[in-house]
C-alpha beads as a LAMMPS data file, in Angstrom:
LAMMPS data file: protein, C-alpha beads

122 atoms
121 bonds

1 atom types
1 bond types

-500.0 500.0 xlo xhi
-500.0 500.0 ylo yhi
-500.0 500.0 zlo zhi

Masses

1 110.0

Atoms # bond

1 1 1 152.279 318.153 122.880
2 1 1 155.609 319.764 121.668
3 1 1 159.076 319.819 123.410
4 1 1 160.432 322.552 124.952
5 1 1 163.316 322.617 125.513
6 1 1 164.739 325.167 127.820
7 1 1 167.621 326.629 126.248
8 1 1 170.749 325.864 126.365
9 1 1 172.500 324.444 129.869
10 1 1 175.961 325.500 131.245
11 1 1 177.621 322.048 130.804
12 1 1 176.421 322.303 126.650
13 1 1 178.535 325.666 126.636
14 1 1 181.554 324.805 128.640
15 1 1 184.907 322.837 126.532
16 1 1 187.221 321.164 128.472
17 1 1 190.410 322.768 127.524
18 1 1 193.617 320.384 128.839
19 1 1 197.098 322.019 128.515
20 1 1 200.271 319.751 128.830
21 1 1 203.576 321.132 129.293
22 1 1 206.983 319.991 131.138
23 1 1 207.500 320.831 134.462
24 1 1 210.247 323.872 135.871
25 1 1 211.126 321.237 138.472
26 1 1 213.300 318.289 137.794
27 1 1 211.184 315.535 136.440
28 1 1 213.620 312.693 137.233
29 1 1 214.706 313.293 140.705
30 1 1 218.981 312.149 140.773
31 1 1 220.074 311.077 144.319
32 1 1 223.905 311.896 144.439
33 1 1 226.006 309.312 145.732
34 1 1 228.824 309.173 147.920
35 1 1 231.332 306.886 146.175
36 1 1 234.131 306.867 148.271
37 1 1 235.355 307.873 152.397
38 1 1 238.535 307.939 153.176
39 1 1 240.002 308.083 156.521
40 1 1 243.046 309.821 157.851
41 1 1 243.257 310.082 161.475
42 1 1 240.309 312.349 162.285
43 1 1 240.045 313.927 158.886
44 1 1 237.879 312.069 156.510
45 1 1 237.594 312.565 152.621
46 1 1 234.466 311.984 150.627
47 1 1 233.808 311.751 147.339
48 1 1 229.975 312.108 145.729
49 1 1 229.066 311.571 142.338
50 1 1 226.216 312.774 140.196
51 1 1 224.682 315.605 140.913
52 1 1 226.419 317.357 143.879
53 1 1 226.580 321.016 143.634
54 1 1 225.367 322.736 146.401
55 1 1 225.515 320.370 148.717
56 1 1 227.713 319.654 152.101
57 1 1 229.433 316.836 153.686
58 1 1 228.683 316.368 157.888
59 1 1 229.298 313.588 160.431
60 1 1 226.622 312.767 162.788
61 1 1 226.059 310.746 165.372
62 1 1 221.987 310.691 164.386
63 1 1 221.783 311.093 160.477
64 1 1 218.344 313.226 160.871
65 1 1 219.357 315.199 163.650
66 1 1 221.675 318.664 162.803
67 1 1 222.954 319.062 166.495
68 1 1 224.052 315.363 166.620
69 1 1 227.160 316.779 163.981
70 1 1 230.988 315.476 165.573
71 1 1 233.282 317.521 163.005
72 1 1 234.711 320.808 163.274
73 1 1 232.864 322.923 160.320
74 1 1 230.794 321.228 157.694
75 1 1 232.452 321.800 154.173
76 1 1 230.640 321.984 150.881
77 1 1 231.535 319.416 148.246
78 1 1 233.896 321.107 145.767
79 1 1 233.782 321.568 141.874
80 1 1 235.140 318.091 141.702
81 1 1 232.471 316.092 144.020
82 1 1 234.880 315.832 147.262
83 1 1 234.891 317.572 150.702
84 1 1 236.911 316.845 153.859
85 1 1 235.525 317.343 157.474
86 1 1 237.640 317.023 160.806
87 1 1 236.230 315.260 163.383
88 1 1 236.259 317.564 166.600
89 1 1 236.549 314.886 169.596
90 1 1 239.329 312.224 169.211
91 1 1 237.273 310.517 172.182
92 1 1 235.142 309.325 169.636
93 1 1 237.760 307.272 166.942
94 1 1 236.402 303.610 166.450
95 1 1 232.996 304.797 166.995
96 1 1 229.938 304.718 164.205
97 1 1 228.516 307.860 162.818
98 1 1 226.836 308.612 159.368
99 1 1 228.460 310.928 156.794
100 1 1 225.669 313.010 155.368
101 1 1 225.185 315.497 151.885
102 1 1 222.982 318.323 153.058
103 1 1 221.382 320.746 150.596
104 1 1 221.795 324.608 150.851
105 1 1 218.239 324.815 153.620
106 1 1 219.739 321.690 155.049
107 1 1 217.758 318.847 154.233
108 1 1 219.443 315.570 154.616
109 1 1 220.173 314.405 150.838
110 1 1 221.906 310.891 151.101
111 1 1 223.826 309.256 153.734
112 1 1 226.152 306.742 154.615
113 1 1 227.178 304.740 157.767
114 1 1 231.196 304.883 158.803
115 1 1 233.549 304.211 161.652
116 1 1 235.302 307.293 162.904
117 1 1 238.731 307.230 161.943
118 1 1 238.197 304.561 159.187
119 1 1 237.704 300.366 160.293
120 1 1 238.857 299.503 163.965
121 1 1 242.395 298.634 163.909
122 1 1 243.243 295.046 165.125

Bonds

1 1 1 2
2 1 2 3
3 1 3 4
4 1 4 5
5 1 5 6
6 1 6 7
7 1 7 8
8 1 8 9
9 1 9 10
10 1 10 11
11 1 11 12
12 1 12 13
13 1 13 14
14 1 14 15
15 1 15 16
16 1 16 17
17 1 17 18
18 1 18 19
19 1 19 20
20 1 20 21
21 1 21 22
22 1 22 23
23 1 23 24
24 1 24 25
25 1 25 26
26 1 26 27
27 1 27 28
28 1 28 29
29 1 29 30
30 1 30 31
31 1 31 32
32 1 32 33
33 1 33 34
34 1 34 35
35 1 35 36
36 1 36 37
37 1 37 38
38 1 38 39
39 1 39 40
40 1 40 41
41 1 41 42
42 1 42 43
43 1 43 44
44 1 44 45
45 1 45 46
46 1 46 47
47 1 47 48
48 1 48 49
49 1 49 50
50 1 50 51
51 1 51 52
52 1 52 53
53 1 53 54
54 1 54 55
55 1 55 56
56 1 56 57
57 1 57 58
58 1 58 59
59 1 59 60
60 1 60 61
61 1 61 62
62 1 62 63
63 1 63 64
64 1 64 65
65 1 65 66
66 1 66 67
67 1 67 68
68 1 68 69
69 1 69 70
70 1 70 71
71 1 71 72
72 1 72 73
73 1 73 74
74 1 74 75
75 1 75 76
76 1 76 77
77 1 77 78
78 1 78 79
79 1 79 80
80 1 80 81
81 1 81 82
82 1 82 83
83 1 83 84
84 1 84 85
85 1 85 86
86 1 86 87
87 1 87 88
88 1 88 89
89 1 89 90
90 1 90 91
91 1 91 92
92 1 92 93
93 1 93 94
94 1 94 95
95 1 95 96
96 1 96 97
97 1 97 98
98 1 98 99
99 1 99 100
100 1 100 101
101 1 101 102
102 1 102 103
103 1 103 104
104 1 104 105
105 1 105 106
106 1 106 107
107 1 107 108
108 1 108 109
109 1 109 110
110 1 110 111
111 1 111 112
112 1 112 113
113 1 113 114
114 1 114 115
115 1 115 116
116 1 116 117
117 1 117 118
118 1 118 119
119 1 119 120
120 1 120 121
121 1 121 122
């Protein structure tokens, strides 16, 4: 008796063909910073580092939450990394709030816990 075959099947024709290339997107994700918050009266200064631009400094009382914002106007960060916010209600100096970066569809970036109107005075 003598194989037959059958021809030849789809998986003998087919060659994997695997194509590599970098991604559009970043590859290393960089988290800005903020570096510094200073406190004058109700106004408070931040400075980020890294990579910032784009992005805009709030206070809030709830970090995740975009109605929970105490200050006057959010402010973007400026060509040098800093951006100063007012906060609206002088009711709420001594209190704790978070300083946030938002990007530009406002998605909480990084954040930071402060007192309003810097550490409690003793």
């Amino acid at each position: 008796m003598e194989y037959d075959h059958g021809g030849i099947s789809l998986q003998e024709c087919l060659v994997l063909e695997l194509s590599v290339s970098p991604s559009t997107s970043h590859a290393f994700h960089i988290t800005p910073e903020i570096t510094d918050v200073a406190w004058k009266g109700l106004r408070c200064t931040i400075a980020a580092d890294s990579v910032f631009e784009g992005l805009s400094a709030d206070i809030r009382t709830q970090p995740g939450n975009p109605s929970s914002s105490i200050v006057v106007s959010v402010n973007r960060l400026k060509d040098n990394g800093t951006a100063s916010v007012v906060v609206e209600n002088e009711d709420l100096e001594g209190s704790e709030a978070t300083i946030v970066l938002i990007n530009q569809k406002g998605e909480l970036v990084t954040q930071v816990k402060t007192t309003v109107g810097g550490e409690e005075k003793k």
